[in-house]
Structure formats: structure tokens, C-alpha cells
N, C-alpha and C positions, 0 to 999 in steps of 0.2 A: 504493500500500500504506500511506502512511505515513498518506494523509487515510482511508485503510477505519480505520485504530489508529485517527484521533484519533475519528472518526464514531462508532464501537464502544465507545470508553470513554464516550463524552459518554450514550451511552444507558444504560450499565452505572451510571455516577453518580445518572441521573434515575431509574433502577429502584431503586437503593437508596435514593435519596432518599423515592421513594412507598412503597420497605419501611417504611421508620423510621418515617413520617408515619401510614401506615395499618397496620403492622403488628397480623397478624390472631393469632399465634402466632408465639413466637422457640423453637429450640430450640439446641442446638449437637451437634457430631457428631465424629467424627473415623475416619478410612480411614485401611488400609494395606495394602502388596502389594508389588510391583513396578513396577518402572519399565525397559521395554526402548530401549533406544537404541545409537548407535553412536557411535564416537570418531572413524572413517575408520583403523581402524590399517593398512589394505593400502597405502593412500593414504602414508599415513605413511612405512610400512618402505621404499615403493620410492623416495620422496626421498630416505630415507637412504643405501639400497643406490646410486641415482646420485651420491649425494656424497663416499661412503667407497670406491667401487669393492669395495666386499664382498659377500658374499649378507646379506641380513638375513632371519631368522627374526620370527616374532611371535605373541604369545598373546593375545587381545584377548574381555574380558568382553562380554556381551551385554544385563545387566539386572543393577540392583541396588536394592538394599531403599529406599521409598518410604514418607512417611506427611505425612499432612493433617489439619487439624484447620481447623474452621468454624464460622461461626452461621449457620443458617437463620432468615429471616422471611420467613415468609407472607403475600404479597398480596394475594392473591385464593385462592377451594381449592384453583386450578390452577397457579398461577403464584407464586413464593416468591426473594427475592433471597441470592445466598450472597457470605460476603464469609471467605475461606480465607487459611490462610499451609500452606508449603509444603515437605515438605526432600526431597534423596535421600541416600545413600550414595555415595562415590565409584566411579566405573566404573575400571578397568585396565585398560593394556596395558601388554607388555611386549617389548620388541626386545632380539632376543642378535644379536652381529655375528662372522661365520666368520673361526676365527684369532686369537678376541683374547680377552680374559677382559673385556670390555666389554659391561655391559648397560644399556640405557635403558628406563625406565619413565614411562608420563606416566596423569596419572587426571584426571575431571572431576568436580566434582558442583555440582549445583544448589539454590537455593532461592528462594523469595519470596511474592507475596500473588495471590491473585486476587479478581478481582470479578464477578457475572453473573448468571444467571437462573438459575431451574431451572423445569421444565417439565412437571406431572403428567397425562403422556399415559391412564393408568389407573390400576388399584388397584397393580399391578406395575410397570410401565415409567414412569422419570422420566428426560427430555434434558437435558441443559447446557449452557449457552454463554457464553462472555463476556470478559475480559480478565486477561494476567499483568501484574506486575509481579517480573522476576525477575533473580538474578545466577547466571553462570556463574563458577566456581571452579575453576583447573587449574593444575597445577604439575609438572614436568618433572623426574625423577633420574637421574645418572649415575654406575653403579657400576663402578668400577674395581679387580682383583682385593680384592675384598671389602671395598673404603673407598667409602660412595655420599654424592655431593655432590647439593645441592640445585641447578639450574642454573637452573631458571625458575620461579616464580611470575607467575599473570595474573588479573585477575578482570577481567569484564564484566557491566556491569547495562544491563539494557534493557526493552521490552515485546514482547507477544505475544499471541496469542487462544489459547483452550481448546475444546474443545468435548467432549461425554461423551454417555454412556448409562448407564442403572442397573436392577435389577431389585431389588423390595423382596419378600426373599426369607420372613422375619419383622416382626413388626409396626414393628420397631425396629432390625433389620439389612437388610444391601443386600449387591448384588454389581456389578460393573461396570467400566466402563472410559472413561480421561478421557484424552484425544490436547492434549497439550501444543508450541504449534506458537513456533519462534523464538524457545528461552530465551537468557536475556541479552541479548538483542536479535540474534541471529545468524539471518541466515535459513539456514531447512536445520535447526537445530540443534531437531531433536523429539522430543519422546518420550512413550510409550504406556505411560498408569498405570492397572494391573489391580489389584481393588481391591476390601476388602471394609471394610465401613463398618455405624458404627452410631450411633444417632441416643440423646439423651436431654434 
């Protein structure tokens, strides 16, 4: 996996490299939507419920707001390289524990850059692929009948590949969807960015 990363950037580089050199057309863009992912909070609750002997409950988000901004250059007609930076919103969950006035809360969010192709299959349909550079952002609260402490802070930066689809809805807007694989470097750690975008 680690020589498919390095194999995948090195080509992601020489693509931008022949953007810049032969850029045929630059414009920039920027998308936003959703972003669905998971945190594991079932995973979560039942380490806790085995460590406290409690039942633990949990409430766990499923997607949160997403947005992207880019420059496209143009290669070739068909073929355009994108170099993005990235954010999301934080995701939640929330654990209550039976019996106590104790609740834990932990959130993640993400951001960072990508680099890659784009790929104009027709007048409608554009693919994506190519490389993150990204950090995971997650930190940990403990509320105690209504005093909540901070108990963990973590961040992790790593890489990852993307890969998308799009359809160019208006001459200038798009719709679609970009599969974000192993942010922060965590493998497992994906997420699926629905997404509506517009170019100028």
C-alpha cells in the first residue's frame, strides 16, 4: 500500500507538472455538501460498557457539512490536473452511562490538500483521481453533573487517494460525488463527499 501512495503521488506530481508547463486553460472552483462517515461509536460504547460494567447508550452523527475549493488546469480537452485544499465540520457522538449523571462526547473533523487528474469522459460526466494530503482532528469531553472537562485532544496527518464522479449539470455548475479513502493516514478512516460545485 505504502509503494501504490508513493507510485500514485509521483504520477499526481508529473501531471501537475505537464499542467503548469502546458496549461491549456486555468480556472478555479469550489464545492460543497456533505460529507458521510462514521466514528465506530457502537464500537466505542461497548469498550466503555466492558470497562465501567454499565449499559452505555449513544447518539452518533452520520455526515457533516463539507466544502472544497480548487484550481483546475487543463491538459489536454480531456484531461485537466486539480490541485484542492479541503475542510469538514466536526462529526459527534455522544455516550450517556446508566446510573450516573456522566456523559462523554468525542467529535472528529478533517482537512487538507489534494492533488490528481480529472477526466472528461463527455459533455456531462467528469472522473477523479489522485492523492490527499490530510489531518484528522479529534478530541474527547467528559461531563460531569453539568461541569464538562476536556480529557483528550489528538490530531493525525497522513496520506490517502480520492477518487470521484461528476455530472456538469450547467455550463458552470456540477453535481457529484468524491470517496475520500484513509484520512490522516488511518486506514479505514473514509469518507463520501456529495457535492455540488461551480467553476469560474
Amino acid at each position: 500500500m505504502k509503494r501504490l501512495k508513493i507510485t500514485l503521488m509521483t504520477s499526481a506530481f508529473l501531471v501537475l507538472a505537464a499542467g503548469v508547463s502546458s496549461a491549456q486553460e486555468i480556472k478555479f472552483g469550489i464545492e460543497g455538501g456533505i460529507a458521510a462517515a462514521e466514528l465506530g461509536a457502537k464500537n466505542s460504547a461497548q469498550s466503555l460498557a466492558n470497562l465501567t460494567g454499565r449499559t452505555v447508550t449513544y447518539t452518533e452523527e452520520r455526515a457533516s457539512f463539507a466544502g472544497r475549493v480548487f484550481v483546475e488546469m487543463g491538459i489536454t480537452d480531456n484531461v485537466s490536473a486539480e490541485v484542492g485544499f479541503f475542510a469538514t465540520s466536526p462529526l459527534e457522538a455522544t455516550y450517556s452511562f446508566s446510573g450516573t449523571t456522566v456523559t462523554a462526547k468525542e467529535d472528529a473533523s478533517a482537512n487538507g490538500v489534494d492533488i490528481g487528474a480529472k477526466f472528461k469522459v463527455s459533455d456531462k460526466l467528469f472522473l477523479r483521481a489522485g492523492l490527499h494530503r490530510s489531518s484528522v482532528n479529534q478530541s474527547a469531553k467528559v461531563t460531569i453533573s453539568g461541569t464538562t472537562y476536556i480529557s483528550a485532544v489528538a490530531n493525525q496527518s497522513g496520506t490517502g487517494t480520492y477518487v470521484g464522479a461528476g455530472l456538469n449539470v450547467f455550463e458552470n455548475a456540477s453535481v457529484g460525488v468524491t470517496q475520500y479513502m484513509d484520512l490522516g493516514g488511518y486506514s479505514g478512516a473514509d469518507a463520501t463527499f456529495l457535492f455540488v460545485g461551480y467553476q469560474f
